[in-house]
N, C-alpha and C positions, 0 to 999 in steps of 0.2 A: 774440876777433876784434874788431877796433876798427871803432867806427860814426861816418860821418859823415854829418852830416844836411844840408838845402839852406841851414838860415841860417848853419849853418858853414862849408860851404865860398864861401859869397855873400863871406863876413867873408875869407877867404884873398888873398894877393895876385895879381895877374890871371898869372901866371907858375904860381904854383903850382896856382888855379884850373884851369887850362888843360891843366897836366899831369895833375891827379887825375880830371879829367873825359873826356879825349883816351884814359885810359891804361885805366879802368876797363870799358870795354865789348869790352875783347880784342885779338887780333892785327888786325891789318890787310892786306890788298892796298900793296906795295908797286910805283908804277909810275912811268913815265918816258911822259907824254906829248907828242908831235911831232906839230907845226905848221909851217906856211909862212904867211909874208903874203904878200898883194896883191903887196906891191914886194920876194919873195921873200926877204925874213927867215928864217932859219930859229929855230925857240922849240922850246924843252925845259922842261917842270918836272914837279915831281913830286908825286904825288898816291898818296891812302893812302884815296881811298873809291871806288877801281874795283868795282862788283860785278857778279855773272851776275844776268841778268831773265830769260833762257830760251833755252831752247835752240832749236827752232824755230817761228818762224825765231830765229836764232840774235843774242840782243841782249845789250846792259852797260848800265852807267849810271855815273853818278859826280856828284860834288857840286863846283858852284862856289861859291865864297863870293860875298857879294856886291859889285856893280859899283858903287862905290861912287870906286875908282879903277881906272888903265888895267889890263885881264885880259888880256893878248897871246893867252893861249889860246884864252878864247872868243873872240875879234874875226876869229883867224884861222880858226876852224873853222866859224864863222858865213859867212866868205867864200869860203872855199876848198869845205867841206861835207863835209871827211876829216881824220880824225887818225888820228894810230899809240899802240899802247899797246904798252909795253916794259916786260916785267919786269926787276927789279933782281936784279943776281946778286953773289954775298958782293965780288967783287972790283972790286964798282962802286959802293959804297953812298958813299963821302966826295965823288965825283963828284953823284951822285947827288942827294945831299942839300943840294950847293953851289947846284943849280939851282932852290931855293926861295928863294932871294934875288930881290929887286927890281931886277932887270938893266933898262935902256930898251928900248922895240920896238928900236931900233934894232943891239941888241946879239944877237949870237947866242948861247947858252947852251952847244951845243955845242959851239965854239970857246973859250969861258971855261974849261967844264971840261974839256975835253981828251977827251969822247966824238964818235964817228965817226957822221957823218950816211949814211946808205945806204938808196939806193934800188933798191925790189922788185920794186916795182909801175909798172903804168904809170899809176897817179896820183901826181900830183907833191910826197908829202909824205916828210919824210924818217923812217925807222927808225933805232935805234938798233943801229948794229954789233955790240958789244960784247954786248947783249942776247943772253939765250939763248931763250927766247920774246917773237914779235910779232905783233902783230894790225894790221889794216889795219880803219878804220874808218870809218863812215860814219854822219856827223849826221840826226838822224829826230825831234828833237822835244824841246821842253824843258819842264819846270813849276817855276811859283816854289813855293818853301815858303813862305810866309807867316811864320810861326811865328818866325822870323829870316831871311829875306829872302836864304836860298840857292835858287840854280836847280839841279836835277835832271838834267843833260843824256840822251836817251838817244838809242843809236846802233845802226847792225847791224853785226855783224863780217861782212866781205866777203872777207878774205882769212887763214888763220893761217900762221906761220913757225915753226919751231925746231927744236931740235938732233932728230936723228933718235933718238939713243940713248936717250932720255929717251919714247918711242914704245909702250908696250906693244901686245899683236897684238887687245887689244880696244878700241883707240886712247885709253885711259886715258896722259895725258901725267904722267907722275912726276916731281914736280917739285925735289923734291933731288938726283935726279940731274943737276941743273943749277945747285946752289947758289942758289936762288932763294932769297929772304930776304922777310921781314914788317914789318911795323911794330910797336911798341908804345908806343905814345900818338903824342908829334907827332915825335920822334928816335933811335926806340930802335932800334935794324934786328937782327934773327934771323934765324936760321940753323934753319929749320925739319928735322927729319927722320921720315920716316915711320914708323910704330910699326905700323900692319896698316891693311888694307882689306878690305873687306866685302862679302859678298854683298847683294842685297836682301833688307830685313827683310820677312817674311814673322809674320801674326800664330799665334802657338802655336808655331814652329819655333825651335829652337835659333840663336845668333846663327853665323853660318860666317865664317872664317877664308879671303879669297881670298888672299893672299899668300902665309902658314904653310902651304897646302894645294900651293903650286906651282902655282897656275892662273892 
């Protein structure tokens, strides 16, 4: 097994740095977040640190880099106080990935890459069509990291959307039945598939099988 250490990888160049450190802490959330501005812009990009903070009430979180130049995302979710979060599905991912380019506010992203803006809700921010799960969300507060000077956004999910079939009856949403895909570092995008699921672990009992079992 090969080791590498911090003055090694310090020594790397900022490309390879980037990928060995992006790549080594595991898959990712892959997502498509939608915004509006003020003067009705509509913004897409895509982001690989959406996470769950709990379920009720029912909140996320995710990582912005720092504002150091224009963020169209936060500026609009700061004014407006909603975004959407749209997972990436295997047949959206070069779209997808296109929208991590440095576009002007002035441009819209989902018109670049040829994703459908739709709306759900009666708040005015758009989702992503194409999507096969979407969340409708609402801003609730942010913290700096210090540490390197990323903000932590966190939000509450207000609304969820997606394909029915992907539904089980204990409303566990399955998410390869939707081609849903991951990250692996900053470019890698997978094709996740389930291998089992489980009962809760209980201490001293046997681990259980809910899928293998039919439940």
């Amino acid at each position: 097994m090969k080791k590498i250490t911090r003055s090694e990888w310090d020594s790397l160049s900022k490309v390879h740095r980037l990928n060995l450190i992006n790549s080594c802490t595991g898959y990712k959330s892959a997502n498509l977040i939608g915004t509006k501005s003020e003067s009705g812009i509509t913004n897409l990009a895509v982001f690989s640190s959406v996470t769950h903070l709990g379920s009720n009430p029912a909140m996320l979180g995710f990582i912005l880099r720092p504002n150091v130049v224009a963020r169209n995302t936060y500026e609009n979710l700061k004014s407006n106080g909603y975004f959407t979060v749209n997972h990436i599905a295997q047949n959206m991912i070069a779209q997808a990935h296109q929208t991590s380019a440095s576009y002007n506010a002035e441009e819209s992203e989902f018109e670049i890459v040829n994703l459908t803006e739709e709306y759900l809700s009666e708040i005015d921010v758009p989702f992503v069509k194409e999507s096969p799960v979407k969340l409708l969300c609402k801003y609730l507060n942010e913290y700096e990291i210090k540490e390197n000077n990323t903000i932590h956004v966190i939000a509450s999910i207000v609304e969820i959307y997606f394909k029915e079939e992907i539904l089980h009856e204990d409303y566990w949403l399955q998410l390869d039945k939707a081609d849903v895909v991951t990250v692996n570092g900053l470019d890698g995008y997978c094709l996740p598939q389930i291998l089992d699921r489980f009962d809760y672990a209980r201490p001293h009992l046997k681990t259980k099988s809910i899928l293998k079992n039919g439940t």
